[in-house]
N, C-alpha and C positions, 0 to 999 in steps of 0.2 A: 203081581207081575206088572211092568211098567211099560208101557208100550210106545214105541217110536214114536214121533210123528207120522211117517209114512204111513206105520201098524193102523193109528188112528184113523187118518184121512183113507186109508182100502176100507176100512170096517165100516166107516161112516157111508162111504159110495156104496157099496155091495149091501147092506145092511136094510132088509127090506122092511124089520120094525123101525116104526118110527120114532119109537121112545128111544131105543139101543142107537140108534144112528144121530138123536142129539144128544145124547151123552158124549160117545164119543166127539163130534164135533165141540162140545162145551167143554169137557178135558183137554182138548187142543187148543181153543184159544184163551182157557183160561191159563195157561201155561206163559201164553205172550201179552196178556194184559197188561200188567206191572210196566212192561217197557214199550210197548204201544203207547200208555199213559205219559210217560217219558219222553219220546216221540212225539206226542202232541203237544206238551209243553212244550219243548223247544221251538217248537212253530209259532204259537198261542203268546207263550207265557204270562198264562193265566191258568191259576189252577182248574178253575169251573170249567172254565172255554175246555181244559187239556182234556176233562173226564165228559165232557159231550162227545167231545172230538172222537178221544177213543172209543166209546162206547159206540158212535157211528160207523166208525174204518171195522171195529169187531161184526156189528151187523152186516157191513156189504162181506166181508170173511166169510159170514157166516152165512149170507144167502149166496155166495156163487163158490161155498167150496163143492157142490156136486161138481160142478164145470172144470176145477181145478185139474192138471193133466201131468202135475207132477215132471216138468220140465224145466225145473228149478228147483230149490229146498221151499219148502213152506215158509219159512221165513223171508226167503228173499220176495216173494208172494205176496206176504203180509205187509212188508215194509214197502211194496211199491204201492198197495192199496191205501198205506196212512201219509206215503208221499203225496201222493195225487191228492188225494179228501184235504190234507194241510194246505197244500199250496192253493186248492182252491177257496179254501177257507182264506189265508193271508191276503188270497186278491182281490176275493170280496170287504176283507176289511180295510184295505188302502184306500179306497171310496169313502168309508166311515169317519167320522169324527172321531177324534183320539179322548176320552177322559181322564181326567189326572184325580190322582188320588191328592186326600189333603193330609196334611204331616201326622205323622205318627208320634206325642209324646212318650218315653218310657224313662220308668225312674228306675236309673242304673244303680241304687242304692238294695237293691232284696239280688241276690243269687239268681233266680230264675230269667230275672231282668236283663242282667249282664251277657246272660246264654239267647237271652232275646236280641240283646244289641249285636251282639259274634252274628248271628245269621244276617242283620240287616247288612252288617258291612263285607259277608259274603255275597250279599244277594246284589248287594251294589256294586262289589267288583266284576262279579259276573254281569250284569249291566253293563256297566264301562265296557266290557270287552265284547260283550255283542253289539255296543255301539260302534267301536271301533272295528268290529268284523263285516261291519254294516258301509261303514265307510269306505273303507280298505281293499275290502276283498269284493269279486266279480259274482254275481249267483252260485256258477258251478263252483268256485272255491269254497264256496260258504257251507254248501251244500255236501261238499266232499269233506271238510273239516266237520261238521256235524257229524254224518253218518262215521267216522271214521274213530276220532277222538271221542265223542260223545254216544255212543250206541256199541263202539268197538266192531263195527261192521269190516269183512276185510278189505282191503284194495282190490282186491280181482273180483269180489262181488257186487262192490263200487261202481266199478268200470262197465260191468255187466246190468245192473240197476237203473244206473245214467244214461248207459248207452255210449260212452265214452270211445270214439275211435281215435282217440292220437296216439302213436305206439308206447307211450308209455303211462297209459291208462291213468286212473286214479293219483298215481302218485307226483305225475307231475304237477297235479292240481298243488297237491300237498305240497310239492315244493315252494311253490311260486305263491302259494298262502304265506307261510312261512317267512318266506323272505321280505315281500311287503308288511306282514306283523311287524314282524323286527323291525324293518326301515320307521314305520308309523311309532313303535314304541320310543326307537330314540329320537325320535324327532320331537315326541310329546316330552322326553325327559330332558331334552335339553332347553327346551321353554319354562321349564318348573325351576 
């Protein structure tokens, strides 16, 4: 039998062995690891940095879920825990020196290669376009397009997350993202 979230997080609170109460906690958040990890990359992007990072936001999860009060979904819980830990983490690294990696040769000539180049020049567009979401857009936009697009998080959980009180919560974020992307895209293609 497969048991909610909630099923878990009552079992684990009520649960006066200790062994039964982190199980259940460790089947809850192994559930939302994968996309914590995810989460942290988009903050990071750095793969090592991303699996610090989560493996951190899972530890505080995991020492204050007795406190947890179930006045929101678990997830929305989790995702404010790996909000907060990330953006501390990006502020302490604005202070930092930035490293650059040195070029990457690959010989496009064996199969596996060519599958190796497809990701670079994904990995570089997605680059380009958090450069440009970097430029462009204002914190909260950036931050509402992440969660939104990139996490598939909803708008009204968005809006609740952020703390967004303009009447039309999260989504106007989106709009007004949107519409500066565009403007900045054709502006970049009419230079090229």
């Amino acid at each position: 039998m497969v048991l909610t979230d909630e099923e878990l997080i009552e079992r684990h609170q009520s649960t006066e062995d200790r062994a039964a109460a982190g199980a259940h906690a460790n089947e809850l958040l192994r559930r939302y690891s994968e996309r914590v990890v995810k989460w942290c990359w988009r903050f990071s992007n750095d793969r090592e940095a991303a699996l610090d990072l989560a493996q951190e936001v899972l530890l505080k999860a995991y020492r204050n879920l007795p406190a947890f009060r179930a006045e929101s979904k678990f997830s929305t819980w989790l995702y404010l825990i790996a909000r907060n830990h990330c953006l501390n983490y990006v502020r302490g690294r604005v202070s930092q020196p930035v490293l650059t990696a040195g070029s990457l040769e690959v010989d496009p000539q064996d199969a596996h290669d060519a599958d190796v180049l497809k990701k670079l020049e994904l990995q570089s567009d997605i680059e380009e376009l958090r450069k440009l979401m970097a430029k462009t857009l204002n914190e909260t936009e950036s931050k509402v397009m992440m969660l939104h697009f990139g996490e598939e998080v909803p708008l009204e959980a968005i809006t609740r997350l952020l703390g967004l009180e303009n009447q039309s919560g999260a989504k106007a974020f989106i709009v007004s993202a949107k519409r500066k992307l565009s403007a900045a895209i054709s502006r970049r293609r009419s230079r090229e």
